[in-house]
SEVO-251482 format. One record per residue (C-alpha): residue number from 1; residue in one letter; x, y, z. Coordinates in nm, 3 decimals, decimal comma. Example, Ala and Ser with C-alpha at 12.3 -4.5 7.8 and 13.67 -1.06 7.14 Angstrom:
2
+-----+-----+---------+---------+---------+
|   n | res |       x |       y |       z |
+-----+-----+---------+---------+---------+
|   1 |   a |   1,230 |  -0,450 |   0,780 |
|   2 |   s |   1,367 |  -0,106 |   0,714 |
+-----+-----+---------+---------+---------+
// end
This chain:
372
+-----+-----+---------+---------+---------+
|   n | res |       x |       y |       z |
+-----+-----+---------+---------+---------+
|   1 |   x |   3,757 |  -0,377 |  -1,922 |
|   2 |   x |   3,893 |  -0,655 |  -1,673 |
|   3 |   x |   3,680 |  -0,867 |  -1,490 |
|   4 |   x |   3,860 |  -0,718 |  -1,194 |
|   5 |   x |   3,735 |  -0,339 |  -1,304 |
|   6 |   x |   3,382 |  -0,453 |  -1,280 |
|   7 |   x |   3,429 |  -0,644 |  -0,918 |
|   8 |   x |   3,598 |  -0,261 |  -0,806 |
|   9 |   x |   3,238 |  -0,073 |  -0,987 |
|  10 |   x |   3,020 |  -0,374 |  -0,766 |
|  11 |   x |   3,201 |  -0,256 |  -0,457 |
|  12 |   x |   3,159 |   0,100 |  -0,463 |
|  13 |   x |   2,766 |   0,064 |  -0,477 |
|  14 |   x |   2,802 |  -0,255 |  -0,196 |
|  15 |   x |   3,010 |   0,040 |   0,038 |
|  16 |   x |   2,688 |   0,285 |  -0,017 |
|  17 |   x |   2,560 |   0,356 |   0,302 |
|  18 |   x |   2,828 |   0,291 |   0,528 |
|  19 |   x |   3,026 |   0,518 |   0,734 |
|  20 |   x |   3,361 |   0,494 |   0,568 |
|  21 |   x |   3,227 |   0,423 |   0,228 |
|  22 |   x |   3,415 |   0,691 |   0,045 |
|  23 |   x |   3,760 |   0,625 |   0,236 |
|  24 |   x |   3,715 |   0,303 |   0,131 |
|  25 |   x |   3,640 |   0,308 |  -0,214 |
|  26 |   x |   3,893 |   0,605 |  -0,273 |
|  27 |   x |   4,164 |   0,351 |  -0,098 |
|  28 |   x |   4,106 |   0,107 |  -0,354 |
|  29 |   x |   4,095 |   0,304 |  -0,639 |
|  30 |   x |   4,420 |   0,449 |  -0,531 |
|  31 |   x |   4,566 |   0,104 |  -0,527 |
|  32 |   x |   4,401 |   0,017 |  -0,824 |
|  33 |   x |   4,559 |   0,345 |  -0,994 |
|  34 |   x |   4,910 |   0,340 |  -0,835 |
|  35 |   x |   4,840 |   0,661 |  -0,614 |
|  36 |   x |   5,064 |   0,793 |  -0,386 |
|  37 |   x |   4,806 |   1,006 |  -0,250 |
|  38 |   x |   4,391 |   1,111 |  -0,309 |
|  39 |   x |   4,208 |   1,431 |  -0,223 |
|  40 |   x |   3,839 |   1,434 |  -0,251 |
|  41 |   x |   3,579 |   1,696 |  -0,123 |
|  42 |   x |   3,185 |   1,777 |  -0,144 |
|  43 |   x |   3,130 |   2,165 |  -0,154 |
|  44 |   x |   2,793 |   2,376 |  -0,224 |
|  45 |   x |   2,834 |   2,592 |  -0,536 |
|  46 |   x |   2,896 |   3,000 |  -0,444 |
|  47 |   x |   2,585 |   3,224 |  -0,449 |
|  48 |   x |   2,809 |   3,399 |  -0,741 |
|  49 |   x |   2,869 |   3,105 |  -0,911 |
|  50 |   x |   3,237 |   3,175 |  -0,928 |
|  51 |   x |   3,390 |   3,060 |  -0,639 |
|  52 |   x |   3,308 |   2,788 |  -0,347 |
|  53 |   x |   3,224 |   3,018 |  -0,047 |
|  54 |   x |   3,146 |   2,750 |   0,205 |
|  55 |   x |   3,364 |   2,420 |   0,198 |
|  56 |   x |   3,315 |   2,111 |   0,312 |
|  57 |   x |   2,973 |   1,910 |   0,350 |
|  58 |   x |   3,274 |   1,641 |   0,405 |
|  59 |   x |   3,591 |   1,567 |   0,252 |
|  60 |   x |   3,896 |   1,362 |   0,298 |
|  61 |   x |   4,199 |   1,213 |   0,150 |
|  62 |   x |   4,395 |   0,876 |   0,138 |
|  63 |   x |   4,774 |   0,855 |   0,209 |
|  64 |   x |   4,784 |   1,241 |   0,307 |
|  65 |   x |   4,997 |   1,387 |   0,581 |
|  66 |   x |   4,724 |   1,515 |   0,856 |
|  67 |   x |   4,940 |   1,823 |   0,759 |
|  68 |   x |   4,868 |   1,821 |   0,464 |
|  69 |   x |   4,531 |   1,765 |   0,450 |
|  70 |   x |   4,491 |   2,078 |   0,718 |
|  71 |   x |   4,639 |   2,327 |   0,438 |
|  72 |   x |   4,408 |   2,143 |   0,211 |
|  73 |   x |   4,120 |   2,231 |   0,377 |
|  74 |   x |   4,214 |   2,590 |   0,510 |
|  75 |   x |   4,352 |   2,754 |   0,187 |
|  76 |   x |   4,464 |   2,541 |  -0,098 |
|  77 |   x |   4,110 |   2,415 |  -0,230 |
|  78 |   x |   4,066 |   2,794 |  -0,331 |
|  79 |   x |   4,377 |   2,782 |  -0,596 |
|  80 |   x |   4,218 |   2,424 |  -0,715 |
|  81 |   x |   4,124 |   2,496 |  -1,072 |
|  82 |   x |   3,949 |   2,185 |  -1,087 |
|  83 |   x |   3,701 |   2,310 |  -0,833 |
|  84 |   x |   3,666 |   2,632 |  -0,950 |
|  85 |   x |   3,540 |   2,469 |  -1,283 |
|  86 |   x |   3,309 |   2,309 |  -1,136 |
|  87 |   x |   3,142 |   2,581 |  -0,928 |
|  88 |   x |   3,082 |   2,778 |  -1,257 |
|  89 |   x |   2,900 |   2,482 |  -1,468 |
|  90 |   x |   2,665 |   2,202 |  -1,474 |
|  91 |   x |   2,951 |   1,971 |  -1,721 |
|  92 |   x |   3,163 |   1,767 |  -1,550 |
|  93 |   x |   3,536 |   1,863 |  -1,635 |
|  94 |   x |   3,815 |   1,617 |  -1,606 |
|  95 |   x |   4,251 |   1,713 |  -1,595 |
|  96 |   x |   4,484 |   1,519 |  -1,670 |
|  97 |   x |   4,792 |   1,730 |  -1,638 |
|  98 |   x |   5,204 |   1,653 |  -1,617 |
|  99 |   x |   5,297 |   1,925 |  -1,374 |
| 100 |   x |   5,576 |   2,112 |  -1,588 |
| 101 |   x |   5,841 |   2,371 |  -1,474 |
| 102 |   x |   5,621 |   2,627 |  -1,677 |
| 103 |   x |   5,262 |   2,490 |  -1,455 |
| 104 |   x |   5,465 |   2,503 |  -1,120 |
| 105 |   x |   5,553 |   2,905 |  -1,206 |
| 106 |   x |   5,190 |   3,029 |  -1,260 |
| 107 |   x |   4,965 |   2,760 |  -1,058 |
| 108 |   x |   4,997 |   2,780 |  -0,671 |
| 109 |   x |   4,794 |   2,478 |  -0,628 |
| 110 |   x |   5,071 |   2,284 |  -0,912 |
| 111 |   x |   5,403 |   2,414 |  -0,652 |
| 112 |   x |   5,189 |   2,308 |  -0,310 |
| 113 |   x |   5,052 |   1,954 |  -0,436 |
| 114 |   x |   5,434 |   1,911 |  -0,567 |
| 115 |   x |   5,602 |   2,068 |  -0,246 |
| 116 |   x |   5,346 |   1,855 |  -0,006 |
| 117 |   x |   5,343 |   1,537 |  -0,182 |
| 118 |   x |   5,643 |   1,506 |  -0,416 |
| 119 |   x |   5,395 |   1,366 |  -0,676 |
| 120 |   x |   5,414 |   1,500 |  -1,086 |
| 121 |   x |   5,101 |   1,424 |  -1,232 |
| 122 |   x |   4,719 |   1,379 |  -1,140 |
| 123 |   x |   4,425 |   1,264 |  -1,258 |
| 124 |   x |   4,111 |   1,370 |  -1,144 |
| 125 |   x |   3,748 |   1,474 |  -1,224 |
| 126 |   x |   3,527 |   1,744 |  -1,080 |
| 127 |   x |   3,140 |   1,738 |  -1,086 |
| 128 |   x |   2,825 |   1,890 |  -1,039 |
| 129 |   x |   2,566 |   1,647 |  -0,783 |
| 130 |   x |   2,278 |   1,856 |  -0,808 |
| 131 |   x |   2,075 |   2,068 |  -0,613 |
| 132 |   x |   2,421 |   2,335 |  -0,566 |
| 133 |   x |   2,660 |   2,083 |  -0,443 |
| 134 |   x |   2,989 |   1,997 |  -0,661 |
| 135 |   x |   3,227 |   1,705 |  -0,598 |
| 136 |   x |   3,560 |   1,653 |  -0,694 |
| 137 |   x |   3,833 |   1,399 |  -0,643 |
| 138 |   x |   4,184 |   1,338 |  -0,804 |
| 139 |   x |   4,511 |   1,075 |  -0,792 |
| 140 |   x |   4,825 |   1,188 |  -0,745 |
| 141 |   x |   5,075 |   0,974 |  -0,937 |
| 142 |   x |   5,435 |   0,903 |  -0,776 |
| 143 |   x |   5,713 |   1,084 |  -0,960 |
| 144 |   x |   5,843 |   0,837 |  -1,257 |
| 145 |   x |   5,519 |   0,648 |  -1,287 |
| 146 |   x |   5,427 |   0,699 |  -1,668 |
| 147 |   x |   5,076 |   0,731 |  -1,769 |
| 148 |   x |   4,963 |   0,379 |  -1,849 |
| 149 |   x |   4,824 |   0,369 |  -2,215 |
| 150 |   x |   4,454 |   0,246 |  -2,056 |
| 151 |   x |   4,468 |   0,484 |  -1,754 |
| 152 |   x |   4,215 |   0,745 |  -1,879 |
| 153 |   x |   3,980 |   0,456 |  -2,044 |
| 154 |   x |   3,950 |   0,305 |  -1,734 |
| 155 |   x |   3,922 |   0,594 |  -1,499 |
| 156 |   x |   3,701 |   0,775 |  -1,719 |
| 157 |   x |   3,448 |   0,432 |  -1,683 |
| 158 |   x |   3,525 |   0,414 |  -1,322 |
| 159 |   x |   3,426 |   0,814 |  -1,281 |
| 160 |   x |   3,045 |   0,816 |  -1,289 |
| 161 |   x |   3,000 |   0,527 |  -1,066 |
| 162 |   x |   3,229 |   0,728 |  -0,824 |
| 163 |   x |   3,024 |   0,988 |  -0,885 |
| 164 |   x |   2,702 |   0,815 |  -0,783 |
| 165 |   x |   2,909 |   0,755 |  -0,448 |
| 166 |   x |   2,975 |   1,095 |  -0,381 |
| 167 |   x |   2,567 |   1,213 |  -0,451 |
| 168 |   x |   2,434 |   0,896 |  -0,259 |
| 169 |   x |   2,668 |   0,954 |   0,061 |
| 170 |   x |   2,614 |   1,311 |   0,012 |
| 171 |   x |   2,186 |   1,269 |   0,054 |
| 172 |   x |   2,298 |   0,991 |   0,330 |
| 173 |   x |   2,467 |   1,251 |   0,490 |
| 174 |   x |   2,181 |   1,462 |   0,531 |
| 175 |   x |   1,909 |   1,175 |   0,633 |
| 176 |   x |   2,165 |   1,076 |   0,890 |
| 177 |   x |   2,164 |   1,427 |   1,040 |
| 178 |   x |   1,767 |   1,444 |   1,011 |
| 179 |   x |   1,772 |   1,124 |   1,209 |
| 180 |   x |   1,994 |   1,231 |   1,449 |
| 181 |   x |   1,797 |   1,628 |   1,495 |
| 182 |   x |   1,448 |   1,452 |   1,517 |
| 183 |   x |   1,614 |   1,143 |   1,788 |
| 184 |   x |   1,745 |   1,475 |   1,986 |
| 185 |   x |   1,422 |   1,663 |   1,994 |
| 186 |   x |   1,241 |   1,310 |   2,086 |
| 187 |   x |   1,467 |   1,284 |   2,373 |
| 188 |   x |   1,530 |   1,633 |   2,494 |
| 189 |   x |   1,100 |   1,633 |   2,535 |
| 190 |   x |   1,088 |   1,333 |   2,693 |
| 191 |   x |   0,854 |   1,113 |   2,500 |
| 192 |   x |   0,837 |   0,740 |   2,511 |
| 193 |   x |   0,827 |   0,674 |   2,186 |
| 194 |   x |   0,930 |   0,378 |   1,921 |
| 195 |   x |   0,992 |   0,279 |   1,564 |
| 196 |   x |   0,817 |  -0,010 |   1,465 |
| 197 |   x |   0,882 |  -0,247 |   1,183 |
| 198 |   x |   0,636 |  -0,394 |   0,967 |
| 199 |   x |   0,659 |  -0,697 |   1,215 |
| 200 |   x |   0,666 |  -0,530 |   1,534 |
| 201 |   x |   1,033 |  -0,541 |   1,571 |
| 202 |   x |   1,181 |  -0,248 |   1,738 |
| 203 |   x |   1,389 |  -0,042 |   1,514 |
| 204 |   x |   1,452 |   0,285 |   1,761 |
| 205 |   x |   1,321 |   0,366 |   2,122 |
| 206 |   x |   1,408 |   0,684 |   2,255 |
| 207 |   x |   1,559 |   0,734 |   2,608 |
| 208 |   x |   1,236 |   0,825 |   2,805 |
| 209 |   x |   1,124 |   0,485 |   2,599 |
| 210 |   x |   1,389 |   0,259 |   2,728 |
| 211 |   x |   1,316 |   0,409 |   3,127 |
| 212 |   x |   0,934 |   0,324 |   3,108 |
| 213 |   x |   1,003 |  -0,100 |   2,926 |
| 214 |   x |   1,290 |  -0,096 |   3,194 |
| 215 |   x |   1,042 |  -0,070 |   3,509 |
| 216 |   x |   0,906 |  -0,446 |   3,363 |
| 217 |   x |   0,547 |  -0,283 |   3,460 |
| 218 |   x |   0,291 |  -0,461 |   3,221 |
| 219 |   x |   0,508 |  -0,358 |   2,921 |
| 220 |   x |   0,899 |  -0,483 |   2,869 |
| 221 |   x |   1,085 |  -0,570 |   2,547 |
| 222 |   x |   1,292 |  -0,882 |   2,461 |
| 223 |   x |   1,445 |  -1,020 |   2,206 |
| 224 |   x |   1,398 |  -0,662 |   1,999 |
| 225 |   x |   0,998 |  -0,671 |   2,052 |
| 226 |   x |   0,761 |  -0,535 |   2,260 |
| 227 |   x |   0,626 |  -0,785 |   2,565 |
| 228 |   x |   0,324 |  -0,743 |   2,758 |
| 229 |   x |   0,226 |  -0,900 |   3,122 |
| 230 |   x |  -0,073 |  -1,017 |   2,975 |
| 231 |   x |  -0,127 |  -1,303 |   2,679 |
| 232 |   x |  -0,472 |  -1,090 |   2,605 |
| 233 |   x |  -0,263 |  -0,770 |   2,570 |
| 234 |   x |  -0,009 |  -0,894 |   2,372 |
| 235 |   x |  -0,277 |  -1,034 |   2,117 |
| 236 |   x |  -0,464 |  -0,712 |   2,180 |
| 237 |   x |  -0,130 |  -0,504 |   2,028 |
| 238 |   x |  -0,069 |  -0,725 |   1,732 |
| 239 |   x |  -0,376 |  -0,658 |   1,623 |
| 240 |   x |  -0,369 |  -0,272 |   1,658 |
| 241 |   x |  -0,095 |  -0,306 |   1,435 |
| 242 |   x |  -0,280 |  -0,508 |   1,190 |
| 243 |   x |  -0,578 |  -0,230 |   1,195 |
| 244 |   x |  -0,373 |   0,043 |   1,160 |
| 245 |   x |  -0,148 |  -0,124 |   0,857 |
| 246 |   x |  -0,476 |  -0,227 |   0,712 |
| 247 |   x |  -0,741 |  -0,032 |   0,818 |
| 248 |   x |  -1,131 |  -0,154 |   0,758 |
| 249 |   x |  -1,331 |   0,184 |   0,698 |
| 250 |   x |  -1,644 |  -0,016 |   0,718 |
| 251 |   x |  -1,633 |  -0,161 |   1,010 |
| 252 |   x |  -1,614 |   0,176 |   1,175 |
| 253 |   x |  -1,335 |   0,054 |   1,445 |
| 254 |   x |  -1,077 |   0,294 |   1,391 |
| 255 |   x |  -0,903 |   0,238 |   1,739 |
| 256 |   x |  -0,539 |   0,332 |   1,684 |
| 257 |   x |  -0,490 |   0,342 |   2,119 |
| 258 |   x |  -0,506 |   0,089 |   2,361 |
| 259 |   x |  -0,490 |   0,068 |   2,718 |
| 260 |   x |  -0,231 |  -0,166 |   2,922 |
| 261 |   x |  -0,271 |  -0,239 |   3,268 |
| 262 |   x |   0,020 |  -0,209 |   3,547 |
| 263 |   x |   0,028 |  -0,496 |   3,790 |
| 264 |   x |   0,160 |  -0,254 |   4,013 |
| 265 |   x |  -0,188 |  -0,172 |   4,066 |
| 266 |   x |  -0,095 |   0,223 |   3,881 |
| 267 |   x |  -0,257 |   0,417 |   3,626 |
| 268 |   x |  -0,278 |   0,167 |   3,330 |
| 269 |   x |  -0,044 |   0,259 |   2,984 |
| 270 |   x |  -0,224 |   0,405 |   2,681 |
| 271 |   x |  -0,022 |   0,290 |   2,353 |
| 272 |   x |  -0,098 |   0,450 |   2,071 |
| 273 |   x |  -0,018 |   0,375 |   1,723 |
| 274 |   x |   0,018 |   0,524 |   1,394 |
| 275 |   x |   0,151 |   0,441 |   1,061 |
| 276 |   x |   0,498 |   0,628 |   0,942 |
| 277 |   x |   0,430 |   0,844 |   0,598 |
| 278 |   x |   0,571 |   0,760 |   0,343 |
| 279 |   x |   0,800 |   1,039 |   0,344 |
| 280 |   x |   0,878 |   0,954 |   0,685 |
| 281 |   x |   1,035 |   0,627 |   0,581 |
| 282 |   x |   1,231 |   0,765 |   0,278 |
| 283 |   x |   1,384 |   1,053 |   0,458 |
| 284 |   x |   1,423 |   0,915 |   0,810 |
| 285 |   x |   1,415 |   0,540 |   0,841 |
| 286 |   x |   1,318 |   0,290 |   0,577 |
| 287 |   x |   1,257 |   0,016 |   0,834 |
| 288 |   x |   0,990 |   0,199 |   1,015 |
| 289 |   x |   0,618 |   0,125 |   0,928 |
| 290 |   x |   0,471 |   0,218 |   1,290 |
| 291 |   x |   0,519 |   0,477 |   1,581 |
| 292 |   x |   0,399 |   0,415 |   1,875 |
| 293 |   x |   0,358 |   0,663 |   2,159 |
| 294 |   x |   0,378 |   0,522 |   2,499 |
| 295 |   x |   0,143 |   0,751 |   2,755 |
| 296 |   x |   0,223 |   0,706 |   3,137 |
| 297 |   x |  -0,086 |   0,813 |   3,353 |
| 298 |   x |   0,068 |   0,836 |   3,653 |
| 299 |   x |   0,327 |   1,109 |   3,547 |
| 300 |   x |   0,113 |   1,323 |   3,641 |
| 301 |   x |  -0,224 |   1,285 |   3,825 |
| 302 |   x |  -0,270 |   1,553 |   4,105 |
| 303 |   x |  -0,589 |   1,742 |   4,034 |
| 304 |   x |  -0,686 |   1,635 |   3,747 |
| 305 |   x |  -1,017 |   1,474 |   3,876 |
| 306 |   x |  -1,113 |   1,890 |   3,925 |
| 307 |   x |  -1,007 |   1,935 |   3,531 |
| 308 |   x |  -1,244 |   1,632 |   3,425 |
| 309 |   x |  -1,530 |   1,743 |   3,606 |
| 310 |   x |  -1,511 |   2,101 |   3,493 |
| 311 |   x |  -1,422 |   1,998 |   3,089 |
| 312 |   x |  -1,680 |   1,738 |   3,056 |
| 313 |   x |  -1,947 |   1,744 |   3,344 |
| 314 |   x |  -1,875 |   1,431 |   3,529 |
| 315 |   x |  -2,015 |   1,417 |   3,824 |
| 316 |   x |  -1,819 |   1,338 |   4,138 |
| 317 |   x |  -1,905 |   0,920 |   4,132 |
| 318 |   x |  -1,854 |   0,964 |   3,755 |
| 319 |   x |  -1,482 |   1,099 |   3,805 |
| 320 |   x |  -1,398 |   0,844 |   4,082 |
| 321 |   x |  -1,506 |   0,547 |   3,857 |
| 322 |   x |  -1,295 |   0,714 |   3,575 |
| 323 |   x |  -0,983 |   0,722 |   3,828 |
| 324 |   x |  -1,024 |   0,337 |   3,895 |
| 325 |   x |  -1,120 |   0,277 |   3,545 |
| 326 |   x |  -0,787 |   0,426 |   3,436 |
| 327 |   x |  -0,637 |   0,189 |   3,683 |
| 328 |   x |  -0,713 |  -0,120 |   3,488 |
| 329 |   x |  -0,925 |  -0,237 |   3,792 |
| 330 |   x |  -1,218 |  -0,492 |   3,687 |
| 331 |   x |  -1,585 |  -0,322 |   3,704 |
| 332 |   x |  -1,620 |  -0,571 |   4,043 |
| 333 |   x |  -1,318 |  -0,449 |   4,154 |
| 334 |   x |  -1,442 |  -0,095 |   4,131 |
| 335 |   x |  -1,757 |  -0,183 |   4,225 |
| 336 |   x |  -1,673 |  -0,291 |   4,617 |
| 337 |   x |  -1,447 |  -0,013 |   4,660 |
| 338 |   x |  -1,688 |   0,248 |   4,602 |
| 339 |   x |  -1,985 |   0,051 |   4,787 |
| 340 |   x |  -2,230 |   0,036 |   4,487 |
| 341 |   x |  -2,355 |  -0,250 |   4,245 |
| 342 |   x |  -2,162 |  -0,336 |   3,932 |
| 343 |   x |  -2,430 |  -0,258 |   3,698 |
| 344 |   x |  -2,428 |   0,107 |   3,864 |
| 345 |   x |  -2,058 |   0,111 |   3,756 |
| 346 |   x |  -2,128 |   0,005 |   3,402 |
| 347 |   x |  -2,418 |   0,297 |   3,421 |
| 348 |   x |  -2,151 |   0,594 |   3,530 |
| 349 |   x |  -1,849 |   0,414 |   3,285 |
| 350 |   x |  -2,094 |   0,446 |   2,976 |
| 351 |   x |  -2,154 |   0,798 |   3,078 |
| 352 |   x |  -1,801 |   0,901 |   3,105 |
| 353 |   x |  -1,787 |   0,786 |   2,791 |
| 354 |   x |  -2,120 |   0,996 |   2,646 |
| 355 |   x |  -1,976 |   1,292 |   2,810 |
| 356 |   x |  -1,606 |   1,237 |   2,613 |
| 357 |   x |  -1,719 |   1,163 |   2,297 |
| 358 |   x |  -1,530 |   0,844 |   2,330 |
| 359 |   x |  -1,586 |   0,496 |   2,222 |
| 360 |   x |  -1,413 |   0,272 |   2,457 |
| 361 |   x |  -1,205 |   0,245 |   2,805 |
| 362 |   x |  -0,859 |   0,291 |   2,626 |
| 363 |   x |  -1,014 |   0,592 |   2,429 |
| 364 |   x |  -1,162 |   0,810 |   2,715 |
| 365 |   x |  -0,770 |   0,692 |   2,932 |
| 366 |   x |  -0,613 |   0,816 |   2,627 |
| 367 |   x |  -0,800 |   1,149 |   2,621 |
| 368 |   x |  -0,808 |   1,220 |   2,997 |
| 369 |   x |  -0,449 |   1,121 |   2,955 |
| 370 |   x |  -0,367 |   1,416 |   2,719 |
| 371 |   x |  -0,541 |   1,633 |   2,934 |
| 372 |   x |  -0,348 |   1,524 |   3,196 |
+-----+-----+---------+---------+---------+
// end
């Protein structure tokens, strides 16, 4: 085989992935062959195993009438023999046939593809992907141009790396669309959330994400990252991300959350983190190690102080130094607008958190958050 032949195999797997990978490939092929024209199609086997019933997870074809291609998909891929082949078996069948006087007679498909395209011959191969789904795609040779005495050789060592094409885009297909259905659902709810990478880079924000960085209140993005307001913060995030890539079960410090304050003077932002599963990243998005959740307090804070008090307990100076706790204020801060000492405020703080079974500020904001 050519040197050439092997550069054509080295770009079909360098087009996997991309959004016109198979038009692509099939376009050079064609070239490559001599085509006049190329059909190709990715159909889920029939529940009777004799016929397609549902065509097309996608299809396509390269130097086809728009016509053409319409009566294609409508009617004519039911009097494809090739396909029906392949919806009855697991072998992958190829045809190689001269259309004669005698196939034009009996074989609708033979007097349309002849009629359509003025082409006598095709080559072609039909397969089964796995999991019920069967490909095929075939050439359609120019009238006059004989079979080339390599033609089959080399076709039949191009086929299975064609193949591949077909399954890969295929299962591409199908992680693009569970992308796309989870990114809705994100959106249509709401939530400010983001897909992390490893290094903190952003890899996706959702809309309700993009609003809340936009305000430039404590928490922004440039350059594709996260920023923060505060140096201390921004230390304080990288390292959340280092816990919860590598977390230490013996230290005990399994903080995922932390709070960021709003100089604004509002409700301060509870980030929290988690890592993506591992199916997560294979099905979804490779790049994403982290999601992080981005909590707004002040969406919604209107009698919630009643809520607290009645869940946990609090008593009424215990909810009103959780309010201004949740506000980022310092303890002095808190301490002269409520009249009483700081230590007093340090007392009622380290009972709010008692009486939430939390461990720290950004905990018991997270929680009263939720509740929220």
């Amino acid at each position: 085989m050519a040197e050439d032949a092997f550069a054509l195999i080295g770009s079909i797997y360098d087009a996997v992935g991309e959004d016109d990978a198979v038009p692509h490939v099939m376009g050079n092929l064609s070239a490559r062959l001599g085509a006049t024209l190329a059909f190709w199609y990715v159909v889920r086997r029939g529940a009777s195993g004799d016929a397609v019933r549902t065509p097309f997870l996608f299809e396509g074809g390269f130097g086809v009438r728009e016509d053409t291609l319409r009566e294609f998909r409508e009617e004519m891929w039911r009097h494809d023999y090739a396909l029906r082949a392949a919806s009855v078996t697991d072998r992958t069948t190829e045809t190689h046939e001269l259309i004669s006087t005698a196939e034009l007679a009996k074989n609708d498909y033979a007097h349309w593809i002849r009629s359509s395209a003025g082409v006598d011959r095709r080559i072609g191969r039909s397969t089964d992907l796995g999991g019920g789904v069967v490909a095929g795609w075939a050439f359609h040779m120019p009238s006059g141009l004989k079979r080339r005495p390599r033609e089959r050789a080399q076709f039949d060592i191009l086929a299975p790396h064609v193949r591949n094409l077909f399954r890969l885009t295929s299962q591409f297909g199908e992680i693009r669309a569970q992308r796309e259905g989870l990114e809705h659902v994100v959106n249509e709810q709401q939530h400010a959330v983001l897909l992390l990478a490893a290094d903190g880079s952003i890899c996706w924000a959702s809309d309700a994400a993009h609003r809340l960085c936009s305000r430039n209140d404590g928490i922004a993005w440039a350059s594709g990252k996260m920023t923060f307001a505060r140096s201390a913060e921004k230390q304080g995030f990288d390292s959340l991300l280092q816990r919860v890539l590598k977390p230490d079960p013996s230290s005990g410090n399994g903080a995922s959350k932390m709070a960021v304050s709003r100089p604004s003077g509002g409700f301060p932002y509870v980030i929290e983190v988690s890592r993506t599963p591992a199916s997560f990243r294979r099905g979804v998005h490779g790049g994403a190690t982290f999601i992080a959740t981005l909590h707004d307090s002040d969406r919604s804070t209107d009698g919630c102080p009643e809520i607290w008090r009645e869940m946990f307990g609090l008593t009424p100076m215990e909810t009103r130094v959780a309010m201004l706790t949740m506000r980022g204020l310092s303890d002095q801060t808190i301490a002269a607008q409520l009249a009483i000492g700081v230590g007093t405020v340090r007392s009622h703080q380290k009972q709010l958190l008692a009486k939430t079974q939390t461990r720290s500020k950004a905990e018991a904001a997270h929680l009263l958050t939720r509740i929220n």
